[in-house]
N, C-alpha and C positions, 0 to 999 in steps of 0.2 A: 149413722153411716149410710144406709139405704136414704135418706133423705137428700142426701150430700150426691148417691150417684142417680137418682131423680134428675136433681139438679144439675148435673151434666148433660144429660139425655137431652131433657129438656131446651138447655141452653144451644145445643148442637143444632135442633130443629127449628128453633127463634132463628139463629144466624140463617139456616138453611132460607127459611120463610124471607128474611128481610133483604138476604140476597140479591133473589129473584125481583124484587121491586127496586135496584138499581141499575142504572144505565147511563151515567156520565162517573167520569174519576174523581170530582171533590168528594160526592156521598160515598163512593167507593173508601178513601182516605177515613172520611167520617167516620165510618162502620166499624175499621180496619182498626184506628185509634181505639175503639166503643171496646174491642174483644181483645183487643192484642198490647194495646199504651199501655204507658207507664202506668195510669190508673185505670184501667183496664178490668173487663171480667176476672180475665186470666189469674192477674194479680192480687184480686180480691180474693179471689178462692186459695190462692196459697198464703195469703194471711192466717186462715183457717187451719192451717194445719200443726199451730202450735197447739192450739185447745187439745189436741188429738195424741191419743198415745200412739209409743212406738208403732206397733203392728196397723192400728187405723192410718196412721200419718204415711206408714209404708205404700198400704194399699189406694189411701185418699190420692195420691202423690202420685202413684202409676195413672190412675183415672186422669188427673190433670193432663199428664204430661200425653194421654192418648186423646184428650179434648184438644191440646193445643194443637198434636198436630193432625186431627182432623179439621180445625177451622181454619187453619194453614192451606189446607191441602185445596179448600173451600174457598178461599181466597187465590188462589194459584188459575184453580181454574173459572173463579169469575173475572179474573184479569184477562185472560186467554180471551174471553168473550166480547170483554170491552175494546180488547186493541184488535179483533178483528171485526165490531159493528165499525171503528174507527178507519182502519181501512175503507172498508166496502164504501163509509159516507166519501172520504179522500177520492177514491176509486167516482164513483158515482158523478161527486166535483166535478174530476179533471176527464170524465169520460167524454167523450167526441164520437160524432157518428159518422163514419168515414162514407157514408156514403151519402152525405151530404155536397154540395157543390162546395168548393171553397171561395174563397169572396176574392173579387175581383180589386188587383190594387195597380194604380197608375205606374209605370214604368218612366224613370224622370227620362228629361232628352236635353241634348245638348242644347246650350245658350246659341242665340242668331249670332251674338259678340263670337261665339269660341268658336261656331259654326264657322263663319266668315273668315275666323281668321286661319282656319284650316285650309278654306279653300284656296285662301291665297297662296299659305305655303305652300301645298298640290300644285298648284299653279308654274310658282317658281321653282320650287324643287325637279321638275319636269323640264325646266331649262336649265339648268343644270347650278342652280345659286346654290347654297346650303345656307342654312339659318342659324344664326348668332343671337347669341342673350347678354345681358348685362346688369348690372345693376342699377335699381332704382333710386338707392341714394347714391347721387355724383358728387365729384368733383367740380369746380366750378370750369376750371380747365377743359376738361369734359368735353363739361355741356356748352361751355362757349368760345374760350377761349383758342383752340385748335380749328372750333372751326371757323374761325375769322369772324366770330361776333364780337366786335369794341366794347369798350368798357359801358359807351354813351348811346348803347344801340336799346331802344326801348323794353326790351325782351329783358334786357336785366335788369328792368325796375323791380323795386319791392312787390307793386299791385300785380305783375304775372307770374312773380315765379316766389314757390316756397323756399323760403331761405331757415337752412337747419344750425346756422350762427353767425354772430353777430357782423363778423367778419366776411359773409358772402361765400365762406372758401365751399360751405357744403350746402345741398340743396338736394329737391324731390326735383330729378328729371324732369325737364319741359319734353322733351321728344327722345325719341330712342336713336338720335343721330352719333351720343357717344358711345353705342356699342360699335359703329362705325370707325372710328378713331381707335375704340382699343382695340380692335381685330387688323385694323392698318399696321398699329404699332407693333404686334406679335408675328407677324405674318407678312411676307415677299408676296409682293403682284408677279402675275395678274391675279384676282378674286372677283368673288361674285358672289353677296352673301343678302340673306334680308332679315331686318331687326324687328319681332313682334313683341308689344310690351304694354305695359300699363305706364303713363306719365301724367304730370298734376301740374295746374298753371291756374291762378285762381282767377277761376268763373262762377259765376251765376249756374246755381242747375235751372236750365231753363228749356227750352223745346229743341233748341241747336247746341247747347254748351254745358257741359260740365267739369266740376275741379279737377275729377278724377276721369281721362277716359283710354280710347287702344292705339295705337300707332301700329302700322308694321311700315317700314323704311329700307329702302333697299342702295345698296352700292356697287356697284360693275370698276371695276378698273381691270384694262388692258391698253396696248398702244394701238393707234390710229383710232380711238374711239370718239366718237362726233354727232350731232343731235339725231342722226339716221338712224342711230342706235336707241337713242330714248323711246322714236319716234315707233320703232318695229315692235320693241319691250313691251309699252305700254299700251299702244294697242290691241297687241297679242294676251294682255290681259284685261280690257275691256271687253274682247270680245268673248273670254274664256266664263268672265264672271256674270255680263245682260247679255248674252247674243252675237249673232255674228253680223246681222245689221247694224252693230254699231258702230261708229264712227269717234274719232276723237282731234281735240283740237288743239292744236299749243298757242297760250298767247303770253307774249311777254309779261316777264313778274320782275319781282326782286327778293331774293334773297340773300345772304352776308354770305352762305355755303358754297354758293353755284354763280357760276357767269357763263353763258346767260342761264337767267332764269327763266320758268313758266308756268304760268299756271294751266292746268291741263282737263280741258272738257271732255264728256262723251255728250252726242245726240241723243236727247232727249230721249228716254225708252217708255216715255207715255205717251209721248204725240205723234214720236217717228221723226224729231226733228220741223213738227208742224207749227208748233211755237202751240205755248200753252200755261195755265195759270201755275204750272210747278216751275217750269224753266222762264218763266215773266217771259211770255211769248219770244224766247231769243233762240229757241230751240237747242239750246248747250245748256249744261250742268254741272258744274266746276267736282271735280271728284280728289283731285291732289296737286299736289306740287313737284316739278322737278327740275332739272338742270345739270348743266357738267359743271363738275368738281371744281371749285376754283381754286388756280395754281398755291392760294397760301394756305389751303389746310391741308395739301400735298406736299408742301415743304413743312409743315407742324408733325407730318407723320414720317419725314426723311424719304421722302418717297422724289423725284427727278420728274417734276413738270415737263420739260423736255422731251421725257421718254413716255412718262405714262400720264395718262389721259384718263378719264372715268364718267361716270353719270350716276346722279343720285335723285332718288324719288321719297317723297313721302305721304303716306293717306290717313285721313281719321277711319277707323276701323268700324265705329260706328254711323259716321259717313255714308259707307260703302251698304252698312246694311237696311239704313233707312232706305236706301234706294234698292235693293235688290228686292228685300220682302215687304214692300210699298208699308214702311212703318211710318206714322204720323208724327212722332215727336222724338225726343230722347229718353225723353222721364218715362216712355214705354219699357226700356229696357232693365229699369229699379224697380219698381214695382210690385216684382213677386205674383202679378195676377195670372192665375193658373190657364186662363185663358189665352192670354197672349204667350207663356212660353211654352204652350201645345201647339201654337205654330210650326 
């Protein structure tokens, strides 16, 4: 019997001792198994207790059950110790020294495209247009037919325009001039609205051209309206976007939309109109197209050619900003190089 609580004693101060040289939880688990499993000290020792008569097994019996729950108690608090060395390392981790500077990160900025095409809005919103959206899959009607583009007019071939079936009826916008047409249709003149959008016509991405690029398009309808009016418009916003030295020029064009048409220069804002290798010494720079409304997509929108009159303009968006922020190509504006969209 004394042998038996030797052997307790003993075992209490093994665990103590083997304890103290733990510090992650498998060997914790390990140890814990060692004293307490199924095959366990524990259990060995109460095998023992049949050899034993009544009064020893009574007495063996209390000694156990004051073993177990001292290396219980001994396990309770070397757990306490490992999940709080486990903190402090966690703690330690994710610690930060706040009085360190914090790192400096770029703040994105607007696109030159989105830029631009704000400014225009500004521009015309200021005269009092208001701005219209539409959808970029049309109709073919839309996009051509209202506005007096023929069936045999080149613009409807397969090589310019994406065609969304077989049948021609649907397609990716060539120009935002059918957001024009649906705001006619919903809506009594006068108006004065302008169309900014994404449209697709297949091109080469090349230095001047891509599949994908911006239009904003604008339309004025009221009576007595006449090329004085294109002529005030659109200088008023050449001069709002390069300068007030600039100047602008109409020369006759053609378009199916507008009679007449023209195509519409500003004075060159690199040479001052001195003629130069950008404008091939002509001192003008083609920037868009415009024209008054021609009487048959005023009768496609039920609108009285008679009564009301109108003018319409449109510009590539990209166009406009190669020349503001002196950009070299188009393929500058895909690119993604961080250098150029910190311009």
């Amino acid at each position: 019997m004394n042998h038996n609580i030797k052997d307790i004693e003993e075992i209490a101060k093994e665990l103590k001792n083997e304890l103290e040289k733990i510090d992650d939880y498998q060997s914790f688990q390990n140890l814990k198994s060692k004293y307490l499993g199924k095959n366990g000290i524990i259990k060995s020792l109460m095998k023992n207790l049949k050899e034993l008569d009544e009064e020893q097994r009574k007495n063996f019996g209390k000694n156990i059950n004051e073993l177990k729950n001292i290396i219980e108690e001994f396990f309770e608090e070397k757990l306490i110790i490992l999940k709080e060395k486990e903190r402090l390392l966690k703690e330690k981790e994710s610690w930060i020294d706040v009085t360190i500077p914090g790192s400096k990160r770029k703040i994105g900025k607007i696109s030159l495209i989105s830029k631009t095409i704000r400014d225009i809005e500004e521009i015309f919103v200021g005269m009092g247009f208001s701005v219209a959206e539409g959808p970029e899959i049309e109709n073919s009607w839309y996009n051509f037919d209202a506005l007096n583009t023929p069936e045999w007019h080149p613009a409807r071939e397969m090589q310019d325009t994406f065609y969304l079936s077989n049948d021609k009826k649907y397609l990716l916008r060539t120009h935002t001039s059918p957001v024009q047409i649906r705001t006619m249709l919903s809506n009594k003149p006068p108006l004065a609205i302008i169309s900014p959008g994404r449209v697709y016509r297949k091109d080469e991405l090349d230095a001047t051209h891509s599949p994908v690029f911006h239009q904003v398009e604008g339309l004025f309808i009221d009576k007595n309206v006449s090329i004085a009016h294109i002529k005030m418009y659109l200088e008023y916003l050449a001069k709002k976007l390069f300068g007030d030295k600039v100047t602008i020029l109409l020369r006759p064009s053609y378009f199916p939309f507008t009679e007449p048409s023209f195509e519409v220069d500003i004075s060159c804002i690199f040479c001052e109109g001195k003629g130069c290798n950008i404008c091939k010494n002509s001192g003008w720079i083609e920037i868009l197209g415009a024209g008054l409304v021609h009487p048959n997509v005023l009768k496609s929108v039920h609108y009285d050619p008679d009564v009301w009159q109108g003018f319409a303009f449109g510009m590539g968006v990209e166009r406009i900003a190669l020349l503001k922020y002196n950009v070299p190509e188009m393929r500058e504006f895909y690119k993604n190089d961080i250098r150029f969209i910190e311009i």
